[in-house]
C-alpha positions in Angstrom: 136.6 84.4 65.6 139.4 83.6 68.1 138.9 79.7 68.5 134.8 78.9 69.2 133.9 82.5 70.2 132.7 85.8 67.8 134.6 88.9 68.2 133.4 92.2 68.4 135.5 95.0 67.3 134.5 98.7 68.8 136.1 101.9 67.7 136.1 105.2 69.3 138.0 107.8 71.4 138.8 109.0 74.6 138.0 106.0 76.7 139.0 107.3 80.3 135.8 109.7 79.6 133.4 108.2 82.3 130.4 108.2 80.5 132.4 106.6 77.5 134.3 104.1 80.1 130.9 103.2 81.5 129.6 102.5 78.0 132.1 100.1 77.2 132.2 98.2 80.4 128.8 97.7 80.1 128.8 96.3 76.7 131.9 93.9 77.3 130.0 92.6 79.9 126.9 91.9 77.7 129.3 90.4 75.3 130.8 87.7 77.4 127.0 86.9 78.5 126.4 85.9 75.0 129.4 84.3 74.6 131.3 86.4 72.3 134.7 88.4 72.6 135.5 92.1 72.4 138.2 94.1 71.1 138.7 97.9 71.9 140.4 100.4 69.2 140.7 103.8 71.0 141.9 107.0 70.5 143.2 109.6 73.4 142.2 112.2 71.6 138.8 112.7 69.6 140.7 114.4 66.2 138.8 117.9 67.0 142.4 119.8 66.3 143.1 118.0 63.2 146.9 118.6 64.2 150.1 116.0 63.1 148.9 114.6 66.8 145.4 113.7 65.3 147.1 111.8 61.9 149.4 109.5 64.3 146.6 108.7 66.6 144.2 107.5 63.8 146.8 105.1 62.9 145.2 102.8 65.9 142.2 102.1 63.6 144.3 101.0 60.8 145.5 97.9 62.8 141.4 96.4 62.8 142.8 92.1 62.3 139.0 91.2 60.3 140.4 88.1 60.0 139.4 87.4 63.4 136.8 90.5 63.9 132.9 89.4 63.1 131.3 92.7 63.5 132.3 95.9 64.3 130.8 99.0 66.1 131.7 102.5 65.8 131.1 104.7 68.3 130.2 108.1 65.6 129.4 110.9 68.8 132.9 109.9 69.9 134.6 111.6 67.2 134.9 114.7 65.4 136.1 114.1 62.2 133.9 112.4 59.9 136.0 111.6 57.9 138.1 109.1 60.2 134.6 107.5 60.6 133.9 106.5 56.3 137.4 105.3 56.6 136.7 103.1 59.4 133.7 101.6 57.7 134.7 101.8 54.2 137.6 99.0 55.3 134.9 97.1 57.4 133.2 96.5 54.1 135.6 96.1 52.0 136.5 93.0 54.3 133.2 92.0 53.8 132.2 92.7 58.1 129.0 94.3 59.3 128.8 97.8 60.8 127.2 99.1 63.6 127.3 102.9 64.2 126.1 104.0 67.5 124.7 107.8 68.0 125.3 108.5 64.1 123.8 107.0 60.4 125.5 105.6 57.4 124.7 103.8 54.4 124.6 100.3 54.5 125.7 100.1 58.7 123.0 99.1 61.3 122.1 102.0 63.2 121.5 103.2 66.9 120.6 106.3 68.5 119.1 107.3 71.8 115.7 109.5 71.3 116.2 111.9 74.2 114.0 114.6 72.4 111.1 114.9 74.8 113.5 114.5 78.0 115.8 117.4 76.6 112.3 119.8 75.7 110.7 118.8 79.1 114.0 120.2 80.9 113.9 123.6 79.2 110.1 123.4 79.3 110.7 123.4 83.4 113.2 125.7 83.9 110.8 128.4 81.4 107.3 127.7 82.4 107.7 126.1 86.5 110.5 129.0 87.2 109.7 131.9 84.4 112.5 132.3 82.8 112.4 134.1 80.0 115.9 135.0 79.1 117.3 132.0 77.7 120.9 131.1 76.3 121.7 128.1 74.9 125.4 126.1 74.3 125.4 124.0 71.4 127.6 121.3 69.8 128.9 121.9 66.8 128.6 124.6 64.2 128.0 121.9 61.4 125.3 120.8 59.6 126.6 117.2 59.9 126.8 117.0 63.4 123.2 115.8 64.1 122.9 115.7 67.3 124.2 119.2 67.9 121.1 120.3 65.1 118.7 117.9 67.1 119.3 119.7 70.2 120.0 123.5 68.6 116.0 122.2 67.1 114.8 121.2 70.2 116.0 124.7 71.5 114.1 126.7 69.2 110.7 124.6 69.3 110.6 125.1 73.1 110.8 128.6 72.6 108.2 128.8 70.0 105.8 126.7 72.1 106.3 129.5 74.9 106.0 132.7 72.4 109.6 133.5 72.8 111.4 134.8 69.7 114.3 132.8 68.5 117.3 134.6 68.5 120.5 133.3 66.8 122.7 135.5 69.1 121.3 133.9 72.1 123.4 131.1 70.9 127.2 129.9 71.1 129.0 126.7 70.1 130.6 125.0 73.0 131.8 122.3 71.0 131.4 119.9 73.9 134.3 120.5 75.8 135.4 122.9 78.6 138.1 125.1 76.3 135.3 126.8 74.6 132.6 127.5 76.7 134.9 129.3 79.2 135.3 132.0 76.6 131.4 131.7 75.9 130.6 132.4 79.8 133.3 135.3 79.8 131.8 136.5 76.7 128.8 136.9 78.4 129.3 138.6 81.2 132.3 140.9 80.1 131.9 145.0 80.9 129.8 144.2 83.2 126.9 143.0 80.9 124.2 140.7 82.7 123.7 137.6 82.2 121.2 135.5 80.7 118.4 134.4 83.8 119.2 130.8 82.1 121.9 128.9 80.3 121.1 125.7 78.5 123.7 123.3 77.3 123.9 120.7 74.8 125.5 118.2 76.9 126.8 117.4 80.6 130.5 118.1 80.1 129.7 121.8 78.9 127.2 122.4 81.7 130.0 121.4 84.1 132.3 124.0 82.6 129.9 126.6 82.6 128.6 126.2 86.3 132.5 126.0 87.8 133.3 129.2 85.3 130.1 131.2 86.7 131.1 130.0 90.5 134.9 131.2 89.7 132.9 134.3 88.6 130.7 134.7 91.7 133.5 133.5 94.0 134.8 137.1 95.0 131.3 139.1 95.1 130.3 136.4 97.4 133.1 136.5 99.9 133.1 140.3 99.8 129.4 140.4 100.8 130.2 137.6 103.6 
């Protein structure tokens, strides 16, 4: 506690991401409503590289005060490297503080996820059934088992096309790893010598969908300007 007030302590990386900054406004404002404090502990970059850049930037969480922390929250879909997470809560507990993981599960932490199952189906349900498309490729996560949300979405993938008799194909799938660097090659990939491309491309989160529509425009940019 810092003098009457409970202090929240909140891990997790790349704050200036919107959606992320957004997050945290939100709940700091929810804190002070009940009364409590909040402390920040964030990364720049989201230990994806696992470079000598990743080892000094984890140092941040190594600085957690619990003698003045009550509870703290780790933001799991923030990071990519589990293993910064269990060393994050491991110290929480051995300091005796409760843990709250948001979009991720661990033993012994309080737990929350967003079910966006039937939102994510009904999208690719539109675009198939209202627009017949039939030619479908889809940009996952992560190409790890422990990456849940990446499975939950590769899952919800493959049930939509079962539910509209179209085969599952593995090839008809890339990992974008959420961020722009990857999916650039996938769109190149799929439209190099010429090939054509898929009538639909699905992806596993905004920031890759971003990437991929202002790679296809770059794409489309010269053809359309010719034709104009």
């Amino acid at each position: 506690m810092i003098g009457n007030k409970k202090v929240i302590g909140v891990c997790l990386t790349k704050i200036h991401d919107i959606c992320r900054a957004e997050w945290v406004n939100r709940l700091h404002t929810l804190s002070e409503n009940a009364g409590c404090k909040m402390l920040v502990f964030n990364s720049f970059v989201d230990f994806y590289n696992g470079d000598s850049f990743d080892e000094g930037a984890k140092s941040i969480y190594g600085i957690i005060n619990y003698d003045i922390v009550d509870v703290l929250v780790v933001v799991c879909n923030s990071f990519h490297n589990n293993a910064i997470i269990g060393d994050i809560i491991t110290e929480a507990k051995v300091c005796g503080k409760p843990v709250i993981v948001v979009g991720g599960t661990a033993e012994g932490c309080w737990s929350v996820c967003s079910d966006y199952n039937d939102a994510f189906k009904g999208m690719m349900n539109h675009v198939i059934k209202d627009h017949n498309v039939k030619d479908i490729f889809f940009i996952a996560g992560n190409d790890i088992s422990s990456d849940k949300d990446s499975v939950t979405r590769i899952n919800c993938f493959r049930e939509v096309l079962e539910e509209n008799g179209i085969p599952f194909d593995k090839d008809k799938i890339a990992y974008g790893q959420y961020w722009e660097g990857p999916v650039k090659e996938i769109i190149s990939d799929l439209v190099k010598d010429g090939k054509k491309p898929p009538q639909a491309i699905f992806c596993a989160n905004d920031y890759m969908a971003f990437a991929a529509c202002k790679e296809l425009k770059k794409m489309v940019t010269p053809f359309l300007r010719m034709l104009s």
